[in-house]
VOGU-3710 file (C-alpha; in Angstrom, 3 decimals, decimal comma):
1> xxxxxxxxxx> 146,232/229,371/-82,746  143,135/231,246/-81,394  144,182/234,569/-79,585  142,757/235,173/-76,232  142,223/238,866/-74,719  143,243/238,984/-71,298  139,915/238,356/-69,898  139,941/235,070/-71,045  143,827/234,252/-69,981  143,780/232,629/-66,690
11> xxxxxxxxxx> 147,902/232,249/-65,391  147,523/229,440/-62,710  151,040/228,092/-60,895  150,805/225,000/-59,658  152,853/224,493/-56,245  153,180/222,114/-53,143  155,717/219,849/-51,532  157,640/217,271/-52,903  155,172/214,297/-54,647  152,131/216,480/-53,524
21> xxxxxxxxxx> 150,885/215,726/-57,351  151,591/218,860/-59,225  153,175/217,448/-62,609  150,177/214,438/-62,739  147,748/217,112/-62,109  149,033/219,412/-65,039  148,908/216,098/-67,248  146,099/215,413/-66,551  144,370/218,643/-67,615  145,949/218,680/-70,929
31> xxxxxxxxxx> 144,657/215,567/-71,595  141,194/216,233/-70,140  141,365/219,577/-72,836  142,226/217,446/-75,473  145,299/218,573/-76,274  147,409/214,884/-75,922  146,438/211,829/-76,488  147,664/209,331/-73,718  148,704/210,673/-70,192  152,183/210,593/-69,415
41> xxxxxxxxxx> 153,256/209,207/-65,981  156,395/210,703/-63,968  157,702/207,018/-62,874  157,833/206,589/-66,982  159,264/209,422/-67,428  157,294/210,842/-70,389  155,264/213,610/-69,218  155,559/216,774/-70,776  156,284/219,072/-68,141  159,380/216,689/-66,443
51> xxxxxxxxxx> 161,049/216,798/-69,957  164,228/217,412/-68,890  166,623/214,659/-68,635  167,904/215,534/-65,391  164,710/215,481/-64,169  164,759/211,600/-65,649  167,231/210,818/-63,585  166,438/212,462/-60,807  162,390/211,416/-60,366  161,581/214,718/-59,826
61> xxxxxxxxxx> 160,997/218,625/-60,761  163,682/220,496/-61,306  162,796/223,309/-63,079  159,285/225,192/-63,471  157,686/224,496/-66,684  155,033/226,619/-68,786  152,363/224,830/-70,363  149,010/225,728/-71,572  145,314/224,402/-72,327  142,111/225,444/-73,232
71> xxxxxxxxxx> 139,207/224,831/-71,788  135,614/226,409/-72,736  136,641/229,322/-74,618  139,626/230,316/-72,114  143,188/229,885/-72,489  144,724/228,737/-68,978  148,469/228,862/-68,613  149,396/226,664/-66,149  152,894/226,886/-64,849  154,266/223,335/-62,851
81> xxxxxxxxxx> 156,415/223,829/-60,528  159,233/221,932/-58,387  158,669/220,679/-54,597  161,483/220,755/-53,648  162,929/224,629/-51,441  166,308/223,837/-53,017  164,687/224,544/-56,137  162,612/227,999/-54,837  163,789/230,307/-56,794  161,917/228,536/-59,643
91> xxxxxxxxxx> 158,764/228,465/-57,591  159,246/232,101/-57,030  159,416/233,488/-60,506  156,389/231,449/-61,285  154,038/232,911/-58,341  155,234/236,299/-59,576  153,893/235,933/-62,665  150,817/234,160/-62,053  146,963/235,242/-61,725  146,043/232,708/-59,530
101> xxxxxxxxxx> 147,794/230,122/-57,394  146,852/226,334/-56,997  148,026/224,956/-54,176  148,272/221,095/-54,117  148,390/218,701/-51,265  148,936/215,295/-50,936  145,563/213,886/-49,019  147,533/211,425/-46,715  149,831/214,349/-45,159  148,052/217,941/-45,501
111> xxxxxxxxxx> 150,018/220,636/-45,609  153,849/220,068/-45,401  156,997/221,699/-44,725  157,231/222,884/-48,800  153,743/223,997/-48,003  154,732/226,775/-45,746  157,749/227,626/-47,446  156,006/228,179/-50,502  152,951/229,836/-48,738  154,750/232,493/-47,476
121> xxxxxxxxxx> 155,893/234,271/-50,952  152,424/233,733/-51,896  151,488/235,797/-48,784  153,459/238,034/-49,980  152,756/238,502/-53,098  149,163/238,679/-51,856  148,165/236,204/-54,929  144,690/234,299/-55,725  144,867/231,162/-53,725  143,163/228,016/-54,245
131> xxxxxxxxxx> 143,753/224,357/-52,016  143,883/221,454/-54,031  143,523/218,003/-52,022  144,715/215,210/-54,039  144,625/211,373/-53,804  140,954/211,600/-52,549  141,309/207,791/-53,646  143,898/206,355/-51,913  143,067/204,192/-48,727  145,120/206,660/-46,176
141> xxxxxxxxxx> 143,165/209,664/-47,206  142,271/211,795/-44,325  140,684/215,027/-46,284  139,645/216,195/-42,708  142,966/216,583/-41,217  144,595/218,059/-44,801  141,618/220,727/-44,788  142,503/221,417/-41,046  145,764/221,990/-41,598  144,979/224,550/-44,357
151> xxxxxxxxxx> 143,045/226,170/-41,826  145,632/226,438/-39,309  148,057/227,959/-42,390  145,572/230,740/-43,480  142,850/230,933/-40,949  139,345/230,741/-41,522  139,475/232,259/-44,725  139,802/228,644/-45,914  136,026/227,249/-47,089  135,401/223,804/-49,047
161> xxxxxxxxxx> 134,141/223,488/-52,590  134,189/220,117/-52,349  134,511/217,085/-49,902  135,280/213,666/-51,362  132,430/210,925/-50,364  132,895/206,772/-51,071  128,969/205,564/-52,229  128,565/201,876/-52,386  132,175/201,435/-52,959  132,372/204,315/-55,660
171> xxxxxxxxxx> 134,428/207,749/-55,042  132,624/210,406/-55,102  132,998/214,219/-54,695  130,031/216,487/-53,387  130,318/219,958/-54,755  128,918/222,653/-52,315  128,987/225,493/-55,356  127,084/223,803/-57,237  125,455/221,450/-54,836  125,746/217,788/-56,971
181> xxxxxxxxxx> 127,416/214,856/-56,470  129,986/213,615/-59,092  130,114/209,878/-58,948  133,246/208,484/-61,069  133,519/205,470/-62,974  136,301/203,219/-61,146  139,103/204,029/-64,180  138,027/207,884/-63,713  136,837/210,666/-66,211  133,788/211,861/-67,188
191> xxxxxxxxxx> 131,739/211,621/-63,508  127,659/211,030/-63,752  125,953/214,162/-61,949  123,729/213,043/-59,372  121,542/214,795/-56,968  123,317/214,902/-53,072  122,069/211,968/-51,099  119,679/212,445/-48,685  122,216/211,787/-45,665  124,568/213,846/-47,248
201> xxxxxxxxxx> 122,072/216,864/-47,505  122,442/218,319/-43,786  126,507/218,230/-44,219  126,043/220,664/-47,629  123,377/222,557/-46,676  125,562/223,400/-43,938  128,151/224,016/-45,690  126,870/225,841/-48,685  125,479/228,524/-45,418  128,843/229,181/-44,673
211> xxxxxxxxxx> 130,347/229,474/-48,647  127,513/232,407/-48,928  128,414/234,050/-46,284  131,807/234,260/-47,352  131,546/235,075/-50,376  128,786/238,009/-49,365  131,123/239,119/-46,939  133,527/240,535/-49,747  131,384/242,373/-51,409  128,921/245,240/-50,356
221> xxxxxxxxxx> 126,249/245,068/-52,477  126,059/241,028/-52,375  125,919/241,695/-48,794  122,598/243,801/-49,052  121,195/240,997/-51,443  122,301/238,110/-48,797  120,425/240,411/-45,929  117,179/240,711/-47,855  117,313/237,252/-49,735  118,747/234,943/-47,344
231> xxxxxxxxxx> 121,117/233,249/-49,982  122,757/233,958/-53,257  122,786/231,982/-56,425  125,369/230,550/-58,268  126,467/234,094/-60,472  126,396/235,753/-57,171  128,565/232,895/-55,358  130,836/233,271/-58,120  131,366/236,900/-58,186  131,923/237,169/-54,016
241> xxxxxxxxxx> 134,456/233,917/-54,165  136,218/235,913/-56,949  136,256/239,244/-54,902  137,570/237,104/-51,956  140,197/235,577/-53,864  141,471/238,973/-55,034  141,353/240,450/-51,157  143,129/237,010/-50,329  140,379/236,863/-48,090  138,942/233,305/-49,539
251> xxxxxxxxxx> 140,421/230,091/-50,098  138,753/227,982/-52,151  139,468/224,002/-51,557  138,963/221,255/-53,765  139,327/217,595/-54,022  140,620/215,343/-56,382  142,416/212,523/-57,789  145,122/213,495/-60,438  146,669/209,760/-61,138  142,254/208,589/-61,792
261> xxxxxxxxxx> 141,738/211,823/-63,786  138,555/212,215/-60,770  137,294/216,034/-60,336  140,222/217,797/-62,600  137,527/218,794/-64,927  135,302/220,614/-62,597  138,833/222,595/-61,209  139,590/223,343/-64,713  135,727/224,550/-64,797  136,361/227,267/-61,564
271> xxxxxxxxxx> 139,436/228,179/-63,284  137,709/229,239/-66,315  134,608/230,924/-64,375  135,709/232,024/-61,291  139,351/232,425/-60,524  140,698/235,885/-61,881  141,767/236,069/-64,859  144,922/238,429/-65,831  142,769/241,603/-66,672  141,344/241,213/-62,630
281> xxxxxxxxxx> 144,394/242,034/-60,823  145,958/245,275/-60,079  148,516/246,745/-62,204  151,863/245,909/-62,311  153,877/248,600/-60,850  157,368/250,188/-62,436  160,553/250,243/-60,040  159,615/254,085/-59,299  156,198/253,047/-58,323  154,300/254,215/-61,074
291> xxxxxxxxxx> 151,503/251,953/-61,984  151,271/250,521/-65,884  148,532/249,792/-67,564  147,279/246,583/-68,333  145,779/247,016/-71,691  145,727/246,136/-74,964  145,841/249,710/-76,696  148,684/250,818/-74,444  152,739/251,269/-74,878  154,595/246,948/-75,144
301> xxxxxxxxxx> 155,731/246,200/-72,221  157,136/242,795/-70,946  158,588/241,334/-68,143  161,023/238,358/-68,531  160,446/235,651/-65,560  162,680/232,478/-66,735  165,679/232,161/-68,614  166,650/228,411/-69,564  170,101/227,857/-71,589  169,332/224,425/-74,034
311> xxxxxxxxxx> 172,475/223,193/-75,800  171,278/222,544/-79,211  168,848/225,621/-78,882  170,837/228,671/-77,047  169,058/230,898/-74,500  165,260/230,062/-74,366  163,391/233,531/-72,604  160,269/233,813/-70,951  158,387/236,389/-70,391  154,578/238,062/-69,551
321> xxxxxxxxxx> 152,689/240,445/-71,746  152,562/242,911/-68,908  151,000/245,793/-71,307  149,886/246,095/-74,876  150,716/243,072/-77,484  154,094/241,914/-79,186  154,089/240,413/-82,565  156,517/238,454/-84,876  159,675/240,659/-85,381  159,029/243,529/-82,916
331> xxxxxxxxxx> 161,624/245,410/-81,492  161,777/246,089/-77,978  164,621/247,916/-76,161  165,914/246,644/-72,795  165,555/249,261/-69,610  168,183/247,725/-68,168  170,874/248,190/-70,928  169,181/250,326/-73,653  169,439/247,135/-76,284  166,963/246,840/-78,799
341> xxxxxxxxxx> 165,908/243,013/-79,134  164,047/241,821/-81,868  161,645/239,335/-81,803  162,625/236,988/-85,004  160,901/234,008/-82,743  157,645/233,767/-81,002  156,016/230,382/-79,388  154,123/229,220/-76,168  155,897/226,599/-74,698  154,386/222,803/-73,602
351> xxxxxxxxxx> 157,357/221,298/-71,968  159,623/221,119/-74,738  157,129/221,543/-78,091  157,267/224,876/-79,269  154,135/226,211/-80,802  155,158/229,379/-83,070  152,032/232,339/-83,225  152,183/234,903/-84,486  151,324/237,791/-81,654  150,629/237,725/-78,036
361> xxxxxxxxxx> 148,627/239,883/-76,018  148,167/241,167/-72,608  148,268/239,138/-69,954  149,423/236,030/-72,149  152,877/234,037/-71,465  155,095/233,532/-74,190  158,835/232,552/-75,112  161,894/233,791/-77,671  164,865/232,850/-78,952  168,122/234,036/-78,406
371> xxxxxxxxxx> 167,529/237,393/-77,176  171,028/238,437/-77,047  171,380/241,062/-74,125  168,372/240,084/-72,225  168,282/237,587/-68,460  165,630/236,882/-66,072  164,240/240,373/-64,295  164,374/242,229/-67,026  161,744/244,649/-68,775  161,493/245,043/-72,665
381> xxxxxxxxxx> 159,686/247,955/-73,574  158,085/249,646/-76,631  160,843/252,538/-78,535  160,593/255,975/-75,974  158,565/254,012/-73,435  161,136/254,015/-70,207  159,607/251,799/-68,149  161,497/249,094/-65,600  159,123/246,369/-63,603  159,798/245,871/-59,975
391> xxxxxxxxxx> 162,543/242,844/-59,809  161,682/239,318/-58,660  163,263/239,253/-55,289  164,994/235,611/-54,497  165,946/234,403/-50,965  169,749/234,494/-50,129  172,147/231,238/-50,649  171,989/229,121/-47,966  175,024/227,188/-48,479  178,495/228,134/-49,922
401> xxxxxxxxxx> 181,138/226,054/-51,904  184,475/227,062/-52,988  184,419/225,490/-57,015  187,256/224,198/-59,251  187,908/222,715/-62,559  189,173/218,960/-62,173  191,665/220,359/-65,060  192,879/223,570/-64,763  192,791/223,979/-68,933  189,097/224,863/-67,788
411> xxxxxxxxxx> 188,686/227,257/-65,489  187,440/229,824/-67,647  185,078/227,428/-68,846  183,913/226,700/-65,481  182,895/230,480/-64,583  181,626/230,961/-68,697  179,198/228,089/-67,651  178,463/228,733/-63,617  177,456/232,380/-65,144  174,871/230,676/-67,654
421> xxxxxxxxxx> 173,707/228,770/-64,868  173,327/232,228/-62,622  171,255/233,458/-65,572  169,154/230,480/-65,321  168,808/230,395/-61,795  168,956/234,055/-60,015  169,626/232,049/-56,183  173,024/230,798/-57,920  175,444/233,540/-56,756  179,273/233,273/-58,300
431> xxxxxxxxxx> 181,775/235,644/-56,986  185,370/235,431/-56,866  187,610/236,386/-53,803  190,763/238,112/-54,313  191,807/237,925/-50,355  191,367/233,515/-50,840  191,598/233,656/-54,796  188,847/231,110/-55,063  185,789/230,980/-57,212  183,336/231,199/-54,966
441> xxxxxxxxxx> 179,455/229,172/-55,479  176,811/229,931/-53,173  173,328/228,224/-53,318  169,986/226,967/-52,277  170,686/223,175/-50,762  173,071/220,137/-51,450  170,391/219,137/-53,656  170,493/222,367/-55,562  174,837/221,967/-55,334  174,231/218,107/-56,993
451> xxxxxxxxxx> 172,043/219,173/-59,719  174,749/222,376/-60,527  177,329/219,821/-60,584  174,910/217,495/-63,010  174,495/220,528/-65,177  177,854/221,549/-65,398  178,932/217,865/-66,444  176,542/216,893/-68,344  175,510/220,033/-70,818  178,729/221,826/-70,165
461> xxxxxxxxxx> 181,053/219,225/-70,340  183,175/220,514/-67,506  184,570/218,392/-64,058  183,971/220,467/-61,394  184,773/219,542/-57,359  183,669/221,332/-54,328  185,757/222,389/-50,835  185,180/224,554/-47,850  185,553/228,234/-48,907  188,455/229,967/-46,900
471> xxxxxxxxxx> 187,334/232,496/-44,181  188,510/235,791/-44,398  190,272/236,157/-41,183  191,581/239,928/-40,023  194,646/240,444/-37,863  194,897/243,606/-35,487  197,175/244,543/-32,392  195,999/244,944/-29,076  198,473/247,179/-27,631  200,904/249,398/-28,516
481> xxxxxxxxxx> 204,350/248,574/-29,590  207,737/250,562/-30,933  210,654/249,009/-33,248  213,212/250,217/-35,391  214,362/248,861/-38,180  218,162/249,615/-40,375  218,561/248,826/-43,904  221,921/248,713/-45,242  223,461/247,063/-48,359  226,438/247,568/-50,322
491> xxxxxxxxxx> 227,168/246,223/-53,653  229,536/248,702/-55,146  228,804/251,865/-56,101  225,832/253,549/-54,568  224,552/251,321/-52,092  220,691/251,032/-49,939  220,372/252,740/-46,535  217,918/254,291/-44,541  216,393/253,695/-40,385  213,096/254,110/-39,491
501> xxxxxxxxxx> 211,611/254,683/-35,577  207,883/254,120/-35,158  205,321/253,562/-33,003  202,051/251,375/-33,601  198,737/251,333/-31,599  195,506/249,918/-31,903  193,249/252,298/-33,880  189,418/252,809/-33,071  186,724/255,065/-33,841  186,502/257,962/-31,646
511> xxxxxxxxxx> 190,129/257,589/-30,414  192,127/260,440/-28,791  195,276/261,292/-31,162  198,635/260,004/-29,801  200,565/262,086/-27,207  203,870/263,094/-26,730  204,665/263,162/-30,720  205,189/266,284/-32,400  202,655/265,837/-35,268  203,735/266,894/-38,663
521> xxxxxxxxxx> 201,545/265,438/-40,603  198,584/262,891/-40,265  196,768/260,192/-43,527  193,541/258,589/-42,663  193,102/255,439/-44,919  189,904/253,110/-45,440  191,116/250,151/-46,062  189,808/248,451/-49,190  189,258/245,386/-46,846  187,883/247,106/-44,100
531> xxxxxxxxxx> 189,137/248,702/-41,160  191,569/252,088/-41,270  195,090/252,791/-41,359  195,894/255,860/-39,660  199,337/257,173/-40,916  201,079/260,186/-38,678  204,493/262,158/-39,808  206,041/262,518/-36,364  209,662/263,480/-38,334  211,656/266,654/-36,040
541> xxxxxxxxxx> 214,352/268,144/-37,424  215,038/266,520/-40,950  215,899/263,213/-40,054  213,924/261,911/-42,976  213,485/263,353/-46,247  209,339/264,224/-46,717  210,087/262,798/-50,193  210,853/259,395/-48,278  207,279/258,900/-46,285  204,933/257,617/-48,891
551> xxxxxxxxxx> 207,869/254,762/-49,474  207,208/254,067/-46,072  203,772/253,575/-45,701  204,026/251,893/-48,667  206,110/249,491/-47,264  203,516/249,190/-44,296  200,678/248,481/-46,797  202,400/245,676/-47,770  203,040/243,906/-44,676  199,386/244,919/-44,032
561> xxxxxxxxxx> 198,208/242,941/-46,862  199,961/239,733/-46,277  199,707/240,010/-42,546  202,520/237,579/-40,031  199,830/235,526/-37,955  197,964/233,595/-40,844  198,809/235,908/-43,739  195,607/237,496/-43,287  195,041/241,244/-44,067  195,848/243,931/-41,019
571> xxxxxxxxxx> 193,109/246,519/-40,044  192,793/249,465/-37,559  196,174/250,133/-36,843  197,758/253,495/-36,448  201,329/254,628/-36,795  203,352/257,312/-36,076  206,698/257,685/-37,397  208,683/259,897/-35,407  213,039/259,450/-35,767  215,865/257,540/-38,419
581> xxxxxxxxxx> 218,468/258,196/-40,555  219,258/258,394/-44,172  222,077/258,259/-46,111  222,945/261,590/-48,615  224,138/258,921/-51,177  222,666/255,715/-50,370  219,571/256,393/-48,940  216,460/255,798/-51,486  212,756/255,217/-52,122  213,144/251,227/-52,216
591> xxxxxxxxxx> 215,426/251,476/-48,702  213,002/253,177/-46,986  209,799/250,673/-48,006  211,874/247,816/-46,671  213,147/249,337/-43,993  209,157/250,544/-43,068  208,081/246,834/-43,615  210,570/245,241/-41,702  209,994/247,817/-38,440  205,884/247,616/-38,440
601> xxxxxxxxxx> 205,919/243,511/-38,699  208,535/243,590/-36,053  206,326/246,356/-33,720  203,157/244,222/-34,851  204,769/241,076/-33,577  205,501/242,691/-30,286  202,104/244,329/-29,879  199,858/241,575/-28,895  198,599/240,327/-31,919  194,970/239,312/-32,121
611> xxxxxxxxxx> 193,251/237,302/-34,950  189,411/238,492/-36,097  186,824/236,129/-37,441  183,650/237,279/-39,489  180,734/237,010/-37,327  177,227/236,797/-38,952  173,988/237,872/-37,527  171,761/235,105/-37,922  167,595/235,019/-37,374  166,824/231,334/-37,336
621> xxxxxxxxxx> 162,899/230,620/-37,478  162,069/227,342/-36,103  159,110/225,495/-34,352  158,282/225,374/-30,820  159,074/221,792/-30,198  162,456/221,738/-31,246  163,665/225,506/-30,167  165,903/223,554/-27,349  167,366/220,770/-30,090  168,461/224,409/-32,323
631> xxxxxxxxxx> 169,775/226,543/-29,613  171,851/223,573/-28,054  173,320/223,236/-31,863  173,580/227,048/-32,477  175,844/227,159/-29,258  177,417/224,479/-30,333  178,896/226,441/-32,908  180,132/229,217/-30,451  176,759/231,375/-31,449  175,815/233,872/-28,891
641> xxxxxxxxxx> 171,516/233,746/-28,611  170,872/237,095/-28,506  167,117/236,722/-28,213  164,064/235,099/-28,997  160,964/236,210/-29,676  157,842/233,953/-30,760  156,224/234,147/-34,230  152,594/232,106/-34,142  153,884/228,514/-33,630  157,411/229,479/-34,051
651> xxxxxxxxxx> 160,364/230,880/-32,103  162,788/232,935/-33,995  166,044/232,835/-32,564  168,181/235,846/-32,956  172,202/235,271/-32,706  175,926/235,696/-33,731  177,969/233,223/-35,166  181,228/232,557/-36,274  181,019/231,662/-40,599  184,290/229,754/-39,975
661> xxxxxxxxxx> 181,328/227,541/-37,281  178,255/227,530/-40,409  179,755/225,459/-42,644  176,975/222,562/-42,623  175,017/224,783/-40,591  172,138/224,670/-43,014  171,900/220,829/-43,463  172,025/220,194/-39,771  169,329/222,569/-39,341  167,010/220,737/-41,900
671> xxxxxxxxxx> 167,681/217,596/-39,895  167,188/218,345/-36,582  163,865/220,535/-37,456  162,832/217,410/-40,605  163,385/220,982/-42,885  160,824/223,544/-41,290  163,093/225,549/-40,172  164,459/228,474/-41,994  167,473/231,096/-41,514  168,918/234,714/-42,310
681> xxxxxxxxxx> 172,320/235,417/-42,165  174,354/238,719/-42,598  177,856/240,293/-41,695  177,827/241,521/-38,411  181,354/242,301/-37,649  184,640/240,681/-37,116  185,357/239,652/-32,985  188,132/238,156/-31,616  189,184/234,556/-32,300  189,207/232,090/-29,084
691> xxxxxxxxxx> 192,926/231,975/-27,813  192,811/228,440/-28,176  191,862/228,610/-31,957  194,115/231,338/-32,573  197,208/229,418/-31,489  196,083/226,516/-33,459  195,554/228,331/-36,078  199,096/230,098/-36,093  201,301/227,271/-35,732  199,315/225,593/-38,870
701> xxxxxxxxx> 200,644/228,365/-41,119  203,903/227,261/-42,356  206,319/230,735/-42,081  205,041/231,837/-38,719  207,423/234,198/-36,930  208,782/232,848/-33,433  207,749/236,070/-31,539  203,969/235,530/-32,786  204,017/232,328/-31,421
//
């Protein structure tokens, strides 16, 4: 295979919503470059980016799939993506790694709700933008209203290429670069190149005004030419789109029909001339912000993007030639864990074909085999050259499951395979709690939830099912309290006594210490589940051996841990132990833990006990019209609106809610707002449970003491 230098690799991503025309697009260009035969079709199920069988089933993109052409002595990687913003984390890694971004929208509806989603990482990676309008064929078309829309997402930076036109019954597409007409035969392909028709010729001119001034406007010295000449030519256009693009200061939109194979070419044609190729774009930059450079001669470096886990294959990695080349049975050391990988494997991928080469350079996209110590973010770097990228950085889980093995004989199989399925997809998080002792799996969507439960059964081979996660509830005291507890047993011989006197309060930051105790002694502990335990040594004259104290608190620690409410853990507490007894025989370290344990849950009991839920500070961004349908659900969930401020044609709500309220909270919110709304969410603090709920939630929990109650 012909090796391109990286001014002749073009990295295009193609994204958009859900059946925007992505995947038919991308088949179409390989076939247009030769490179298959027949054009697959995703209702058949045989194109060669939606390989994947659960993609079969499902009808549509699941994962983001590298592919390549070549078209007029350039190599284009083009990188298909899925519509769907359960699926955004694939989307994500794709944008980061691409030159230039193709945006495609379905003709009938403009842009959608995956539109804006998707826009805003591309925003913020600043990337290369083009508009693709697709379906220019199809008798609902309304091009006018989809390029409006793209206006009103990125302003008047947004200028037409092209405009589809219908001639006696033919579809056409006028092209304002180069000022033709394409007329296409009614099956598609190869268009005839006409001159614009006269009636046609006011509406380009026009337009073609405003494309030069654009394109002069981003770059000084085409300016000064546009000033003295009145116009540019095509080079010049070129060069001041291309400059635009790279400000992200220009949009480029075209038109064309993917399924009819109508105008794909003449995209495939910008690609190659105009949009930037890999060698255009600033230098990546290192974790400590140093800038590395994008050249051939210089230090390997490469950044892995996508990690995919195939059963008969192993781990399949992905990666960019960020600097310098690699070639067939390099080794490359990993910055994250100082292993040396060696290269044994080298391909490009198309779907699932592998083609094997020999060396890639930089700028190019390539794949390995079973890299053993290497996942998605990492950096792979040339012997002595320390050098880590800046990480892909992937939104937070929106929804949380607790997960189980139908049969228990595979639980560890369960979390072997979830963490394969992390590595595959960074916006799968697995954690386990200790405090609810579940395995805990957070995620993008119940879409994204089905199609872990798919993988998991159906490459894994495991039954998994999926519950409410426990909330980590907190129980404190309110007031202050004093008990006294006596342990005595006899069993022959040396027996068990000892008497403890203390007094609990509610502890808080900044508080006075306790009065009227002679203070001996004071222990300040942060709880390892938050919250303090502030432990005072009030003992006068001897009554207690020093040597019997920690036995004490120990025996508070464990009451704390397995608190009497709801068997939730205690925080901020204080105690001071100040009288008992003890025994010069019988008296030992076990007495006096039990004898501790039983006086603070007795004192606790008596002290007003309170339960605390985990609040969350959410931002929810949602539009205008249905602000009033969100808040009224928000506060629905006992959320507190904090504040709202407006954001262009959104309102973004700021609040505190309850997690033991969210559960659902995410689908509900795609439903009332038809999914474009988005939310944040992070701990804010634990408040008070409602009395109601607390007493509910106390007589549910089989143990409970009477004097709680």
């Amino acid at each position: 295979m012909k090796i391109y230098d990286d001014k002749h690799i073009k990295n295009v991503v193609f994204v958009g919503a859900h059946n925007s025309g992505k995947t038919t697009l991308a088949e179409t260009m390989l076939f247009e470059a030769g490179l298959i035969n027949r054009r697959g079709k995703v209702e058949n199920k045989n194109t060669v980016a939606d390989h994947h069988e659960i993609e079969h089933e499902k009808g549509n993109s699941v994962f983001a799939t590298p592919l390549h052409t070549e078209w007029r002595n350039y190599k284009i990687n083009i990188i298909d993506t899925p519509g769907l913003d359960d699926f955004i984390g694939e989307v994500i890694s794709s944008i980061r790694v691409a030159d230039t971004i193709v945006t495609v929208l379905n003709g009938q509806h403009g842009v959608e709700v995956g539109t804006e989603i998707i826009w805003n990482y591309i925003d913020k990676y600043h990337k290369p933008t083009i508009f693709v309008i697709n379906q220019i064929d199809h008798p609902n078309l309304n091009f006018e209203e989809s390029f409006k829309s793209i206006k009103g997402l990125v302003g008047n930076n947004a200028i037409k290429i092209q405009y589809p036109l219908k001639v006696d019954g033919a579809q056409c597409i006028i092209d304002i670069l180069k000022m033709k007409m394409y007329k296409f035969p009614a099956e598609g392909g190869k268009p005839e190149k006409l001159p614009i028709p006269v009636e046609q010729m006011e509406i380009a001119e026009c337009l073609h005004n405003e494309l030069v001034e654009k394109a002069a406007e981003n770059d000084e010295e085409l300016m000064e030419h546009y000033f003295d000449e009145g116009t540019l030519n095509e080079g010049e256009l070129r060069k001041g789109i291309k400059a635009g693009m790279l400000n992200h200061d220009l949009f480029p939109v075209f038109c064309i029909s993917a399924l009819q194979d109508m105008g794909s070419g003449r995209l495939m044609g910008f690609i190659d001339n105009v949009a930037p190729a890999a060698a255009d774009l600033k230098p990546e930059q290192s974790i400590d912000g140093k800038e590395i450079p994008s050249t051939k001669e210089s230090p390997t470096v490469l950044f892995v993007f996508k990690s995919v886990h195939q059963p008969n294959l192993g781990q399949v990695t992905f990666f960019k030639v960020i600097s310098g080349e690699v070639r067939l049975n390099d080794k490359l050391v990993n910055s994250r864990n100082g292993e040396t990988e060696t290269f044994n494997q080298l391909f490009i991928m198309d779907g699932k074909e592998r083609k094997p080469v020999a060396r890639l350079t930089v700028g190019d996209i390539g794949a390995s085999l079973k890299l053993k110590h290497t996942e998605t973010n990492d950096t792979l770097a040339q012997e002595g050259f320390d050098i880590a990228i800046k990480p892909i950085q992937y939104p937070q889980p929106r929804i949380r499951r607790a997960v189980f093995a139908v049969n228990t004989k595979d639980e560890e199989k369960l979390t072997d395979s979830l963490k394969k399925i992390h590595s595959q997809d960074p916006t799968v998080l697995i954690s386990f709690s200790n405090e609810t002792r579940q395995l805990i799996l957070a995620c993008q969507g119940e879409l994204h939830l089905a199609t872990i439960d798919w993988t998991l059964k159906n490459i894994y081979g495991v039954e998994a099912y999926f519950e409410k996660p426990k909330i980590s509830f907190r129980e404190t005291i309110q007031r202050s309290s004093a008990a006294n507890y006596r342990h005595k047993k006899q069993s022959g011989g040396s027996g068990q006594f000892a008497q403890v006197h203390m007094k609990i309060e509610p502890w808080r930051e900044g508080i006075e210490e306790p009065e009227g105790f002679n203070i001996r002694g004071k222990e300040e502990m942060d709880l390892p589940w938050g919250g303090k335990l502030v432990f005072y040594n009030c003992i006068v004259g001897g009554v207690i051996d020093q040597r019997y104290l920690p036995s004490i608190m120990k025996g508070i620690l464990e009451v704390m841990e397995k608190g009497p409410l709801t068997g939730s853990y205690i925080r901020d507490v204080r105690v001071m132990v100040y009288d008992g007894k003890m025994h010069p025989v019988d008296s030992n370290d076990i007495s006096f833990k039990i004898a501790g344990a039983h006086a603070f849950k007795e004192a606790f009991l008596n002290a007003n006990p309170k339960l605390l839920e985990p609040a969350l500070e959410l931002l929810v961004k949602t539009p205008e019209d249905v602000v009033g349908n969100v808040m009224t659900e928000l506060q629905a969930r006992r959320s507190i609106i904090l504040g709202i401020e407006p954001n262009n044609n959104y309102q973004v709500l700021k609040c505190v809610a309850p997690e033991a309220e969210l559960f659902g909270f995410s689908t509900e919110l795609r439903s009332l707002t038809k999914g474009r709304a988005t939310y944040k969410s992070k701990f804010a603090a634990y408040q008070p449970v409602p009395e109601n709920i607390q007493r509910e939630m106390i007589n549910n929990n089989e143990g409970v003491s009477v004097a709680a109650r």
